[in-house]
C-alpha positions in Angstrom: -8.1 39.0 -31.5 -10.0 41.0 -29.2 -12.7 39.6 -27.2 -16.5 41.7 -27.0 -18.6 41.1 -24.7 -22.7 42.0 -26.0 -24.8 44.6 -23.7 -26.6 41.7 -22.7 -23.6 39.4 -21.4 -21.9 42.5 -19.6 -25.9 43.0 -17.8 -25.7 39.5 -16.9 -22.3 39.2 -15.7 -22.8 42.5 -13.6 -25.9 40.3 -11.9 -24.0 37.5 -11.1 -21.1 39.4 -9.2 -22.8 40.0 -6.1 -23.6 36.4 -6.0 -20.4 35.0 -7.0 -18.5 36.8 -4.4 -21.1 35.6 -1.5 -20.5 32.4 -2.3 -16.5 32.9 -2.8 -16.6 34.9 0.7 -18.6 31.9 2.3 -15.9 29.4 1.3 -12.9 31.7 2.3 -14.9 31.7 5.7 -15.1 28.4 5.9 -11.7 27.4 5.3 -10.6 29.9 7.5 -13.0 28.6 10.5 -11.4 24.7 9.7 -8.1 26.5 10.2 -9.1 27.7 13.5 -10.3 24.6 14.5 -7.4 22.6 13.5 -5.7 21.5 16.6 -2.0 22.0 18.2 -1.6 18.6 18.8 -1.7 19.5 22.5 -5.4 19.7 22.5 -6.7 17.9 20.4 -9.8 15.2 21.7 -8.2 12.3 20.3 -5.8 12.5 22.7 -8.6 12.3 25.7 -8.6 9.2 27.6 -12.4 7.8 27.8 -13.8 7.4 30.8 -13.8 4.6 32.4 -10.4 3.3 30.9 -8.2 2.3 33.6 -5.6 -0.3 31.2 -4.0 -0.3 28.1 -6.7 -2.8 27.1 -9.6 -0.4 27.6 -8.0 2.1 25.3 -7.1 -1.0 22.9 -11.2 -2.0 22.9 -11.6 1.9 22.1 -9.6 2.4 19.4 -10.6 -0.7 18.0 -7.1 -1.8 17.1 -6.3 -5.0 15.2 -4.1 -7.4 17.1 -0.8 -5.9 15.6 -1.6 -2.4 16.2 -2.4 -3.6 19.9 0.7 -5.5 20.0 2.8 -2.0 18.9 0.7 0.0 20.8 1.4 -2.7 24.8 5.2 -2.9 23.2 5.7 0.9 23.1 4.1 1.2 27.0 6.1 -1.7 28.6 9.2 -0.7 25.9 12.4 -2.0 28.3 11.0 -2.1 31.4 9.2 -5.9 31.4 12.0 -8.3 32.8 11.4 -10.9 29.9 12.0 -8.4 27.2 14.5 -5.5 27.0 14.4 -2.8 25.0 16.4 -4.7 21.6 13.5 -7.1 21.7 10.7 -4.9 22.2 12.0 -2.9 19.5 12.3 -6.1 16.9 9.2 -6.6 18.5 7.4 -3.2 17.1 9.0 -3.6 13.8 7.9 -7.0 13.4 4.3 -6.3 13.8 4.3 -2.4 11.9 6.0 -4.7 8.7 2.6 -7.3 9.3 0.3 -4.0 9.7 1.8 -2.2 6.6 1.7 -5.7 4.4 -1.7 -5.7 5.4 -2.9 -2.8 4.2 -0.9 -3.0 1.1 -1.9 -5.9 0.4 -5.7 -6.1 1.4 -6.9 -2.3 1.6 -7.2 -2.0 -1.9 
């Protein structure tokens, strides 16, 4: 079966063309513009302290962590060195609170 295109399609589809490919060229610019902006992990503003943050808590308050995500994130900065934990409990300690943070969210962020 062969397919025809009418005088009148092929006119339209040669005015279209210039317009399609704008639009196709805009996007491939785009997502090449995201890729340059996509960062190294070494970079990237996340990873900026805010100012005024002198203690763990200050960058808890900022990142608006629930109380288990604080609790990981204090247990991962004092990990072994606080004299009434070593590093065995600290570690429990993290897994005990990412297993009450991942219940969570499975079980409420639906």
């Amino acid at each position: 079966m062969e397919n025809k295109v009418t005088e009148k399609e092929w006119e339209m589809l040669q005015k279209a063309t210039p317009a399609l490919e704008s639009s196709i060229d805009n996007e491939m610019q785009e997502a090449h513009d995201s890729i340059d902006n996509v960062s190294d992990g070494s970079t990237a503003s996340y990873y900026e302290l805010p100012n005024n943050a002198s203690e763990l808590q200050h960058l808890i308050s900022h990142k608006n962590m629930n109380a288990q995500m604080g609790e990981i994130f204090r247990s991962c900065y004092r990990y072994g060195i606080a004299s009434h934990s070593d590093q065995l409990r600290d570690a429990k300690k993290i897994k005990f609170y990412i297993d009450a943070e991942i219940e969570r969210l499975e079980t409420w962020s639906k």
